[in-house]
DOBA-838128 format. One record per residue (C-alpha): y, x, z; residue in one letter; residue number from 1. Coordinates in steps of 0.2 Angstrom, whole numbers, plus 5000, padded with zeros to 4 digits. Layout:
N
fiza c2 Y&c1 X&c3 Z&rest a&nr NUM
...
//
This chain:
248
fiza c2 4538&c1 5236&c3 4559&rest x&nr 1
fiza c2 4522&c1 5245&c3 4557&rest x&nr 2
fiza c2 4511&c1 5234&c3 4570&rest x&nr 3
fiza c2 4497&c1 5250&c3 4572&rest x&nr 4
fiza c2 4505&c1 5261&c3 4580&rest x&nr 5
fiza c2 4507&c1 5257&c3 4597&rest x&nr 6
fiza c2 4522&c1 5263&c3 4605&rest x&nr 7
fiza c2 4517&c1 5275&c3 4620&rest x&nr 8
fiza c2 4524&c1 5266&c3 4640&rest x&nr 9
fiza c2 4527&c1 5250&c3 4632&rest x&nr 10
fiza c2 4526&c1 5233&c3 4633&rest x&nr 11
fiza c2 4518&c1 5223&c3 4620&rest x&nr 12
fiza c2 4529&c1 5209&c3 4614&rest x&nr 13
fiza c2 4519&c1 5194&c3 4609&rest x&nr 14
fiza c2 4522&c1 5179&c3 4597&rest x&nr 15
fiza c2 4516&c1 5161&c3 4603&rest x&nr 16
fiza c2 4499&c1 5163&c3 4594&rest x&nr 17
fiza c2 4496&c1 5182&c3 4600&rest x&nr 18
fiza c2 4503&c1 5190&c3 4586&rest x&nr 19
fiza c2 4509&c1 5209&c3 4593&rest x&nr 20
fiza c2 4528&c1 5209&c3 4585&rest x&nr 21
fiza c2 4531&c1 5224&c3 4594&rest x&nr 22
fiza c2 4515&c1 5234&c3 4598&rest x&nr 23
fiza c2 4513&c1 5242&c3 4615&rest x&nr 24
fiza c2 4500&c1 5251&c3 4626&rest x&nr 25
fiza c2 4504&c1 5239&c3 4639&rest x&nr 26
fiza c2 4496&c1 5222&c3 4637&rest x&nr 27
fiza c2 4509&c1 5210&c3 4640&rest x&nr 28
fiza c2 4496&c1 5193&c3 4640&rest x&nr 29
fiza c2 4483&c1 5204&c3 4651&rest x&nr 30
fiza c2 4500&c1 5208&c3 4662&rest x&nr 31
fiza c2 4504&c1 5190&c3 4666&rest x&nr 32
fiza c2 4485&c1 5187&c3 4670&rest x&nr 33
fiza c2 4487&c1 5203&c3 4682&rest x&nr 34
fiza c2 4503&c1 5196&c3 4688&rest x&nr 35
fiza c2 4498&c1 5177&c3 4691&rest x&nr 36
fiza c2 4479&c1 5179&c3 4697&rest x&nr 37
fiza c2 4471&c1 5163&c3 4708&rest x&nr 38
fiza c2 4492&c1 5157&c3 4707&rest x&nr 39
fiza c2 4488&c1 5149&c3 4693&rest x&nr 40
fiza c2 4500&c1 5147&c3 4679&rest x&nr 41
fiza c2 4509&c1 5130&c3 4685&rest x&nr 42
fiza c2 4515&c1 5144&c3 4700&rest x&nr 43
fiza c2 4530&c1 5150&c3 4686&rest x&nr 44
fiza c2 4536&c1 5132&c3 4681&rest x&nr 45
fiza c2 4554&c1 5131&c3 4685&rest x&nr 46
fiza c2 4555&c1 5149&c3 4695&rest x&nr 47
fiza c2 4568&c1 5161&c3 4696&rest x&nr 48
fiza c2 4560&c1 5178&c3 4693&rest x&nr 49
fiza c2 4568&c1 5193&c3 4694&rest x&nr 50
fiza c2 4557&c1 5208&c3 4684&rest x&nr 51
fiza c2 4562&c1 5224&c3 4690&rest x&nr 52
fiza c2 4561&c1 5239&c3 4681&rest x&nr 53
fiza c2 4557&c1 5225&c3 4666&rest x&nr 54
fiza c2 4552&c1 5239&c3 4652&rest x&nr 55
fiza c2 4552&c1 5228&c3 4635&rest x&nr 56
fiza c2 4552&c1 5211&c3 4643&rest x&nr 57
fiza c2 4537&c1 5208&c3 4635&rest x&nr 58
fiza c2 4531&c1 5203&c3 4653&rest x&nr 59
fiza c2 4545&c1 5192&c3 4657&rest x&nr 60
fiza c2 4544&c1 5183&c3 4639&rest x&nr 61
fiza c2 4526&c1 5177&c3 4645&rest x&nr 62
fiza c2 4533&c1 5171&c3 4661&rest x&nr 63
fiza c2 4547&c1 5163&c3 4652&rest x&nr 64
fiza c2 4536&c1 5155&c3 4640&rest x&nr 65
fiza c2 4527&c1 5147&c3 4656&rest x&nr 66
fiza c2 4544&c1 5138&c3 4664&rest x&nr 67
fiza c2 4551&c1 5153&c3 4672&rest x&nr 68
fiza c2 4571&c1 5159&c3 4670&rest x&nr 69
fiza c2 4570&c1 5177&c3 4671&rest x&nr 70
fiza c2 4583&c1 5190&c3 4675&rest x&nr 71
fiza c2 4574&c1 5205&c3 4670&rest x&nr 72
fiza c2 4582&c1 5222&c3 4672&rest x&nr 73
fiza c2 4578&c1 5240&c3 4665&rest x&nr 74
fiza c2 4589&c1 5254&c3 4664&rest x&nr 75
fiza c2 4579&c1 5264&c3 4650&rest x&nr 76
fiza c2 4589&c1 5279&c3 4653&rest x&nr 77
fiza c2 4577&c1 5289&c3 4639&rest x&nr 78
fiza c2 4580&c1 5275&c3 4626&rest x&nr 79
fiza c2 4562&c1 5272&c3 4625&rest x&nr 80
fiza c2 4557&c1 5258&c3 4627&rest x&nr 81
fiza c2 4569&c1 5239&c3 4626&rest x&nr 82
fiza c2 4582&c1 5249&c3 4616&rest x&nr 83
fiza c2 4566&c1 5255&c3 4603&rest x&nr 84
fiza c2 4560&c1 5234&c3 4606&rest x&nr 85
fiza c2 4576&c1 5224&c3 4607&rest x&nr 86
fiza c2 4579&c1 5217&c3 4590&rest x&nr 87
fiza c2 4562&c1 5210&c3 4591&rest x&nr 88
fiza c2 4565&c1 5204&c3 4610&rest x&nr 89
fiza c2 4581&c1 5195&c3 4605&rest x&nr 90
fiza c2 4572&c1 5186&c3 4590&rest x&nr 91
fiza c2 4559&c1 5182&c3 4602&rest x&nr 92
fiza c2 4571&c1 5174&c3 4616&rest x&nr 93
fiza c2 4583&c1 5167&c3 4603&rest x&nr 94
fiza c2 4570&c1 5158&c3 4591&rest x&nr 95
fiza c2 4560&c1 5151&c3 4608&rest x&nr 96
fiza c2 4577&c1 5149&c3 4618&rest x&nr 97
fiza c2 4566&c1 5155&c3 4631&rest x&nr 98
fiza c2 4576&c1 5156&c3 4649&rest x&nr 99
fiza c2 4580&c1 5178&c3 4649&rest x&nr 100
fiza c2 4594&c1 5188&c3 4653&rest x&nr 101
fiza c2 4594&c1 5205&c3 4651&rest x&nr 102
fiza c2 4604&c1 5215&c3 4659&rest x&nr 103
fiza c2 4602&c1 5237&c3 4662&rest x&nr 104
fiza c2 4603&c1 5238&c3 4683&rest x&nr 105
fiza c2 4590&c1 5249&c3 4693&rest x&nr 106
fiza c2 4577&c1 5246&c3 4706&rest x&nr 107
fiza c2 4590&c1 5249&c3 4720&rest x&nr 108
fiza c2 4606&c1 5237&c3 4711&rest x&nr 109
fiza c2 4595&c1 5221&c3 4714&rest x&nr 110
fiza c2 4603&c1 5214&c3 4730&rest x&nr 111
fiza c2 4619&c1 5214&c3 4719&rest x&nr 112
fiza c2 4610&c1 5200&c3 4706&rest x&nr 113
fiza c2 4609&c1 5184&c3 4718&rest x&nr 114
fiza c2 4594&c1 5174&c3 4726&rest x&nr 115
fiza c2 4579&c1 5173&c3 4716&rest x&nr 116
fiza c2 4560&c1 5164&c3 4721&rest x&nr 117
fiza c2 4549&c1 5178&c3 4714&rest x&nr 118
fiza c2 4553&c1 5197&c3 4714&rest x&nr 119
fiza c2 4541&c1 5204&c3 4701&rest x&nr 120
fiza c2 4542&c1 5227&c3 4706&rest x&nr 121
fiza c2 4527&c1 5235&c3 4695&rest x&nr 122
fiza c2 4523&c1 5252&c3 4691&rest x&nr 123
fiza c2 4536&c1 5257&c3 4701&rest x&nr 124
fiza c2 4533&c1 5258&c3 4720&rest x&nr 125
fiza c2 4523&c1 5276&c3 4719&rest x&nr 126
fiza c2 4534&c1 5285&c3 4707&rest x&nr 127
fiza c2 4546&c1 5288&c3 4721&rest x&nr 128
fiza c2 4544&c1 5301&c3 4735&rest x&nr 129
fiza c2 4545&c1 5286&c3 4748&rest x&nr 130
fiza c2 4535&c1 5273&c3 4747&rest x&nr 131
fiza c2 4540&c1 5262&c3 4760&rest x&nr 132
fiza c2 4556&c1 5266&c3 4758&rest x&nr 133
fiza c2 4559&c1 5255&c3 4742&rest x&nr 134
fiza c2 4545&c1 5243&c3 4750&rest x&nr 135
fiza c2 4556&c1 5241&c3 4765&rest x&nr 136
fiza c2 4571&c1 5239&c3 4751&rest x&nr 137
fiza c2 4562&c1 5225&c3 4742&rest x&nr 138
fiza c2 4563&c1 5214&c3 4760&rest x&nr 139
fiza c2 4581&c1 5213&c3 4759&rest x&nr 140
fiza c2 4582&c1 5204&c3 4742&rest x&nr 141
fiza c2 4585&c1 5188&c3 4744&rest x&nr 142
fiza c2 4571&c1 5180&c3 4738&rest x&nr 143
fiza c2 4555&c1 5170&c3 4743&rest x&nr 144
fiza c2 4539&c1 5178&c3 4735&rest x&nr 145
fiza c2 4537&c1 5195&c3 4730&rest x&nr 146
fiza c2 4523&c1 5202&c3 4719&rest x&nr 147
fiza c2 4522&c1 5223&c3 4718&rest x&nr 148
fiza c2 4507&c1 5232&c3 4710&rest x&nr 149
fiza c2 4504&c1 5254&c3 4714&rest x&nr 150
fiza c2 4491&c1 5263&c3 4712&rest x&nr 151
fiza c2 4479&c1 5265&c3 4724&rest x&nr 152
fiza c2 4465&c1 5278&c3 4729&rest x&nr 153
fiza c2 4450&c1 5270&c3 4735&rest x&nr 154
fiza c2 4440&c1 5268&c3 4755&rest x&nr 155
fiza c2 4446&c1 5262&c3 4769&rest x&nr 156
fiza c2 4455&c1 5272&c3 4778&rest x&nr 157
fiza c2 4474&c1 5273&c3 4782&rest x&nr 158
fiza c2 4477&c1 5288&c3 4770&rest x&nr 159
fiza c2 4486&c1 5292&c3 4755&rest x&nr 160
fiza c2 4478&c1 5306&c3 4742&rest x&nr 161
fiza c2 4489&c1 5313&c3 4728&rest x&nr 162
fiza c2 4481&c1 5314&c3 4710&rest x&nr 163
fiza c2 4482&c1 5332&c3 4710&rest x&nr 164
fiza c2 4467&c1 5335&c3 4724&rest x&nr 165
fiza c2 4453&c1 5341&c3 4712&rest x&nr 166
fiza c2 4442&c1 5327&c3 4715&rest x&nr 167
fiza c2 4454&c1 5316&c3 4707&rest x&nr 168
fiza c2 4452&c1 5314&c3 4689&rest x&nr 169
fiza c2 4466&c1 5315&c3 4678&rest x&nr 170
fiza c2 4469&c1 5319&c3 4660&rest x&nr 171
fiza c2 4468&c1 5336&c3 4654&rest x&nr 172
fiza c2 4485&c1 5346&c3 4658&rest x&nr 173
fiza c2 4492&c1 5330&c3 4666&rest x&nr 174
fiza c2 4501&c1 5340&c3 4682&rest x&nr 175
fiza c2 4508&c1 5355&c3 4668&rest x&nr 176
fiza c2 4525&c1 5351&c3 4670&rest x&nr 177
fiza c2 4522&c1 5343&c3 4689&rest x&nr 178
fiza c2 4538&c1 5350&c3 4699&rest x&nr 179
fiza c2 4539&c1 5338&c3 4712&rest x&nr 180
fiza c2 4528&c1 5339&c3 4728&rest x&nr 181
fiza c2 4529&c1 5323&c3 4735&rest x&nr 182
fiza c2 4527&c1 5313&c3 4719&rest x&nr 183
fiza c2 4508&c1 5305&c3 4715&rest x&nr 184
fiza c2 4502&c1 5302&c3 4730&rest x&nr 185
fiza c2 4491&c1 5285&c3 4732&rest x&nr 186
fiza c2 4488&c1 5273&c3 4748&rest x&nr 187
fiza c2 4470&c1 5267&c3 4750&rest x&nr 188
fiza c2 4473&c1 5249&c3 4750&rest x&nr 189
fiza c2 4474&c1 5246&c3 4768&rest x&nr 190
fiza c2 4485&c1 5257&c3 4770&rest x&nr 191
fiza c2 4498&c1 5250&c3 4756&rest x&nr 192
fiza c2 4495&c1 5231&c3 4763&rest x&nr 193
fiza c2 4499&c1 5238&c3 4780&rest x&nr 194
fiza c2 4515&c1 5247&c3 4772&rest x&nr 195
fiza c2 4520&c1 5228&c3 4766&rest x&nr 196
fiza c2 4517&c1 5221&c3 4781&rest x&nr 197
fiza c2 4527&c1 5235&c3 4790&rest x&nr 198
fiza c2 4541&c1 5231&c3 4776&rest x&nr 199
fiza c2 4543&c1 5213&c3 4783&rest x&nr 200
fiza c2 4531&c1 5205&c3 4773&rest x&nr 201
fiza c2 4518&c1 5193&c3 4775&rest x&nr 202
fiza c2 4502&c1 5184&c3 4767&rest x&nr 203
fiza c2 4498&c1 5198&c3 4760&rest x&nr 204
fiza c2 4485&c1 5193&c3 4745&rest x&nr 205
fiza c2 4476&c1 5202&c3 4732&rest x&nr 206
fiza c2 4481&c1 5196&c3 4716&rest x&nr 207
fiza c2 4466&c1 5206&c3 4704&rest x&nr 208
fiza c2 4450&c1 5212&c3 4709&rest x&nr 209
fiza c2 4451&c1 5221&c3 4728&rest x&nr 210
fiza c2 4436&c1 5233&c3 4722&rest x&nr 211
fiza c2 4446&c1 5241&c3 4708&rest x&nr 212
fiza c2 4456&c1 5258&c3 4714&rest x&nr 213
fiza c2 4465&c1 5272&c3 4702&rest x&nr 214
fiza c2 4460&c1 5279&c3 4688&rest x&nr 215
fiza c2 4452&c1 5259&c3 4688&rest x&nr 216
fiza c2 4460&c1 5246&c3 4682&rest x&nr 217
fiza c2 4458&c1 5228&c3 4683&rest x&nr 218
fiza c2 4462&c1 5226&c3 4664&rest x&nr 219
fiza c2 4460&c1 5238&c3 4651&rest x&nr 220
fiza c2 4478&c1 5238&c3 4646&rest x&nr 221
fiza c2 4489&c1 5232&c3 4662&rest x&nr 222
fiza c2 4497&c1 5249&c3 4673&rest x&nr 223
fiza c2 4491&c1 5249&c3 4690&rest x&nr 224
fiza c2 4474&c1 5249&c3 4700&rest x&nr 225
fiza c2 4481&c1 5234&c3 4711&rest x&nr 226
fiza c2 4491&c1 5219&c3 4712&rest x&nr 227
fiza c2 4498&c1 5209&c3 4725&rest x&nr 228
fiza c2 4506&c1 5194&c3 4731&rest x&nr 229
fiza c2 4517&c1 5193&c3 4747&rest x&nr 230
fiza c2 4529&c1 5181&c3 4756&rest x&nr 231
fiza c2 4546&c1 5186&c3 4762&rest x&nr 232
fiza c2 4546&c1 5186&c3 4781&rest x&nr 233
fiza c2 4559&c1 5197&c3 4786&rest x&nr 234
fiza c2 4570&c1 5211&c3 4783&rest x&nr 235
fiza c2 4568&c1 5229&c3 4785&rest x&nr 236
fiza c2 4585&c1 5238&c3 4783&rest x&nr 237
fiza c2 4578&c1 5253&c3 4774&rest x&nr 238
fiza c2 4591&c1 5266&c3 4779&rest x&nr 239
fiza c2 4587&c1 5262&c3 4797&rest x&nr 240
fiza c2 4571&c1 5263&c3 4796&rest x&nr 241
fiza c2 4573&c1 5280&c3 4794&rest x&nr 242
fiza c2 4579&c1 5285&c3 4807&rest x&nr 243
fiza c2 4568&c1 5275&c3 4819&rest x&nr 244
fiza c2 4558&c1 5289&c3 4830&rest x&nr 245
fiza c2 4538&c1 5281&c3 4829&rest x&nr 246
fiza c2 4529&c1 5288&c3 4847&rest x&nr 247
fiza c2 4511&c1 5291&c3 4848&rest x&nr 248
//
């Protein structure tokens, strides 16, 4: 495999000496950092992760490689990313008999994969129209820790913006095929903590640096402006949710 090219929303996959066997535009070593923050390493030792929305593994082949027994799912419904990586990814798990399973469910088929310590949701949250919505989804996993990244506009007030207000910059031609209204839109951070919070959550902790906000990025390579860390407290039945009428 021609290692320079890298392959466009994907996940590096890493030997144990930080050989690139699978080159991506996503830093796979920079994710785990993004992912682990003040944790510390010793945090995955002997954890059940589940990685939703895994991409090419590459991030759960770090955690795994650090003690961890990883279900990571991805459906890759364009076939562009684990289906392009997977012989590589199965050398990688086989030769390290590293703790993976793969396996194709989406985002909202996780409560049908068991108990888990850490629920890993990156890149995800602000793709979909609502936000809390899969928030409050997450809190009925069955699991104890959950750590999510989004993107997120910057100040403090409780207010999303959405990356196609002129005074947000993005790439040249990035909104030519935009259909979709209520995609793109960004919660300061306050805001998204207080979503989690609202989602049953708790401990709410800022896993990379809290001064960093979209286009930002706490590492050159990783996907999103902000990473957190939360405990499960209780659960949110998202459906419900709803329907709940919010008086002034």
């Amino acid at each position: 495999m021609n290692t320079d090219t890298k392959f466009k929303g994907c996940q590096t996959i890493f030997d144990r000496t930080g050989n690139a066997l699978f080159p991506g535009v996503w830093n796979s070593q920079e994710l785990f950092v993004a992912v682990t923050g003040p944790l510390g390493e010793t945090y995955w030792k002997g954890r059940r992760v589940l990685d939703i929305g895994a991409n090419t593994s590459g991030l759960s082949v770090e955690i795994a490689r650090r003690g961890a027994s990883v279900v990571a799912i991805e459906p890759d419904q364009s076939s562009n990313s684990r289906v392009i990586a997977r012989s590589v990814l199965d050398d990688v798990i086989e030769t390290e008999a590293l703790d993976i399973t793969l396996r194709s469910e989406g985002l909202f088929d996780s409560h049908t994969l068991g108990e888990f310590d850490t629920v890993m949701c990156l890149g995800l949250v602000y793709h979909f129209r609502d936000q809390q919505f899969v928030l409050d989804y997450l809190s009925t996993l069955k699991s104890r820790d959950l750590i999510v990244s989004n993107q997120t506009a910057p100040g403090n007030d409780l207010i999303m913006v959405n990356r196609m207000d002129p005074s947000v910059p993005v790439p040249v031609d990035f909104w030519k095929n935009y259909k979709d209204a209520l995609s793109g839109w960004h919660p300061t951070r306050p805001l998204f903590e207080r979503m989690l919070t609202y989602a049953g959550f708790t401990n709410v902790t800022a896993l990379t640096d809290p001064t960093f906000n979209y286009p930002q990025k706490p590492f050159r390579s990783v996907t999103n402006s902000a990473y957190f860390h939360a405990s499960y407290g209780r659960a949110v039945d998202p459906v419900a949710s709803r329907y709940k009428y919010l008086a002034r």
